[in-house]
C-alpha positions, -999 to +999 in steps of 0.1 A: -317-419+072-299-392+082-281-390+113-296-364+138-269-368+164-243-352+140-274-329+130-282-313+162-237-313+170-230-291+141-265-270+146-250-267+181-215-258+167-227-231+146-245-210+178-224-190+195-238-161+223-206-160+248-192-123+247-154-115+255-156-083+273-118-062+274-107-055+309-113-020+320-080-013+319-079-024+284-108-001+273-098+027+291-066+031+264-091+027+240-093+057+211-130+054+208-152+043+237-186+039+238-194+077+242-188+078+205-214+058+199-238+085+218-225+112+201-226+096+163-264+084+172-273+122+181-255+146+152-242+120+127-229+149+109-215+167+132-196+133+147-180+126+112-171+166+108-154+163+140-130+129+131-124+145+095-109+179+116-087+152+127-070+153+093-050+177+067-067+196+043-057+210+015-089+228+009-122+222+036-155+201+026-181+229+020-208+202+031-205+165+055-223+149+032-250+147+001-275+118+006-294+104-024-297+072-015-286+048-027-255+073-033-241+091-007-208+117-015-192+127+016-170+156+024-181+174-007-158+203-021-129+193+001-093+183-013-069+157+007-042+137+000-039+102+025+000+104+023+004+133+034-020+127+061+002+090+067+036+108+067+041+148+057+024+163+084+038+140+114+072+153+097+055+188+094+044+184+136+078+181+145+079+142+150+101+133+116+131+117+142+102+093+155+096+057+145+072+051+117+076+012+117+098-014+128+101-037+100+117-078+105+126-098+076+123-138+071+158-140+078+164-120+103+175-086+091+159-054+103+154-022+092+137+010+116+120+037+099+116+072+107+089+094+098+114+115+080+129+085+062+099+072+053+088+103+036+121+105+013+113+069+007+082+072-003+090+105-024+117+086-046+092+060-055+066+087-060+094+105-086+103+075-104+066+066-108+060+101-117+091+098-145+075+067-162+041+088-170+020+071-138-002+102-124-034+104-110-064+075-119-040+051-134-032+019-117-010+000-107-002-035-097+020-044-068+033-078-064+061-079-033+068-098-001+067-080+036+095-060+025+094-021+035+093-013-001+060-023-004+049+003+020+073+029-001+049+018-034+016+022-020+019+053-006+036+067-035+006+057-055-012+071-033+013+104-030+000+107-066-036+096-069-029+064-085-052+033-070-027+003-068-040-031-065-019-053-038-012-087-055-004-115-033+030-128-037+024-164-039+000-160-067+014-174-100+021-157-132-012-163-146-035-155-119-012-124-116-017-112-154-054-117-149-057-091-124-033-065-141-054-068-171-086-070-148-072-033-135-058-024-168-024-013-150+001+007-170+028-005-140+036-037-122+060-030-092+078-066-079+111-077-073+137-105-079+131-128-051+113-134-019+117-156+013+091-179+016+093-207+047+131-195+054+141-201+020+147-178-009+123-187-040+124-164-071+097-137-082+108-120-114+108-148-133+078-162-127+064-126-131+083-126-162+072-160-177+035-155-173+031-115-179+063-102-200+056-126-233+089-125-256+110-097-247+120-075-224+134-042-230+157-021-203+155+013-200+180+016-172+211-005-168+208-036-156+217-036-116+253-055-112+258-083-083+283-050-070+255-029-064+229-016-036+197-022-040+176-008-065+148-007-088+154-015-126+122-003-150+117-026-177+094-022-208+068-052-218+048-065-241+018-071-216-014-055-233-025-027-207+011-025-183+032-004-195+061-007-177+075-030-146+099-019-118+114-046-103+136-044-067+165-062-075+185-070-040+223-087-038+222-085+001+233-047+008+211-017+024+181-012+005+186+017-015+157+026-034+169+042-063+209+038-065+207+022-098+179+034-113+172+070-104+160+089-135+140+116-107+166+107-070+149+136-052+140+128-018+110+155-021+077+155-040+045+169-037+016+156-030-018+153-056-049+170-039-078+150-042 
């Protein structure tokens, strides 16, 4: 017989109706209030024409939106590029000497980012990608802890129209594979190691053992125990990726590419999209 007094506790738990409203004061610092809402309800076209202005174009949308449902193609004709939009044109404003992010590690250290340094950050990553054949539609796999370089790698991909697919970094090597080959990524970006519950536990080995197969060849040299921090690019044998860049870091500054830096400019441009 079942037992209705746990019946009617769980129906009971799984009710909710309370509302949290934010203060006032809270809502007032709010970037969209409830006005929005109005306006969207009475010219959705116009409402969505007026947040896209908010943006960089490299060319204008001839047309909000075409509605065939169930497809819908928004902002059609028009050319963008969502790092640029994330960096370039806060540089471009005048506000390159301003914070982009304040970034923590595990252990302590800290690293602050300007606009201006995030965008020669990001450009590096976006030449080296751009040096091992990765352009726009590929993809690619990224596989690192909270470190700032794993901002650096997504908006490089997306510097170049490459989609990257954010692996998590406690994933193991198999389920790891399965999604590169899922994606069919020609690159896997990682690194050596990782702090996980304040102690250091390796990456590229395990990334090695369940994706690189038998051998590994280098086509950069090897980053010494001497040197800043860098990203080594290393040829595999995995069936769809192509190539892996791994961070390799003995403790110094985060440099992105000090030892391996077959494109070192610190400017790139943008894909339009």
């Amino acid at each position: 017989m079942a037992d209705t007094g746990s019946s009617s506790t769980l129906s009971n738990l799984s009710t909710e109706s309370r509302s949290f409203p934010p203060s006032e004061e809270f809502a007032a610092q709010a970037n969209a209030t409830a006005e929005w809402y109005d306006r969207a309800a009475e010219d959705r076209q116009g409402f969505w024409a007026e947040q896209a202005d908010r943006l960089h174009w490299h060319q204008k949308w001839e047309r909000v939106v075409d509605w065939n449902p169930p497809f819908a193609k928004w902002f059609v004709g028009g050319t963008l590029n969502v790092a640029y939009n994330c960096v370039d044109r806060h540089v471009a404003d005048g506000h390159g000497d301003q914070v982009a992010f304040h970034w923590e590690g595990e252990p302590g250290d800290a690293r602050t980012i300007t606009y201006s340094e995030l965008l020669s950050e990001v450009s590096k990553a976006a030449n080296a990608l751009t040096e091992l054949g990765i352009g726009a539609g590929d993809r690619v796999a990224i596989q690192l802890p909270m470190i700032p370089e794993a901002v650096f790698s997504m908006l490089a991909c997306a510097r170049l129209g490459a989609m990257h697919s954010v692996v998590f970094g406690g994933f193991s090597p198999s389920a790891l594979k399965a999604r590169i080959e899922d994606a069919e990524c020609r690159l896997l970006i990682t690194c050596d190691g990782q702090y996980r519950r304040g102690k250091p536990a390796p990456m590229k080995e395990n990334t090695a053992s369940g994706i690189i197969g038998s051998w590994i060849a280098t086509r950069s040299p090897a980053p010494t125990p001497s040197s800043a921090s860098a990203f080594a690019a290393l040829h595999t044998s995995l069936l769809s990726c192509a190539y892996v860049m791994v961070r390799v870091s003995p403790g110094s500054p985060s440099q992105w590419n000090a030892t391996w830096s077959p494109c070192p400019s610190s400017t790139c441009r943008s894909t339009q999209l």
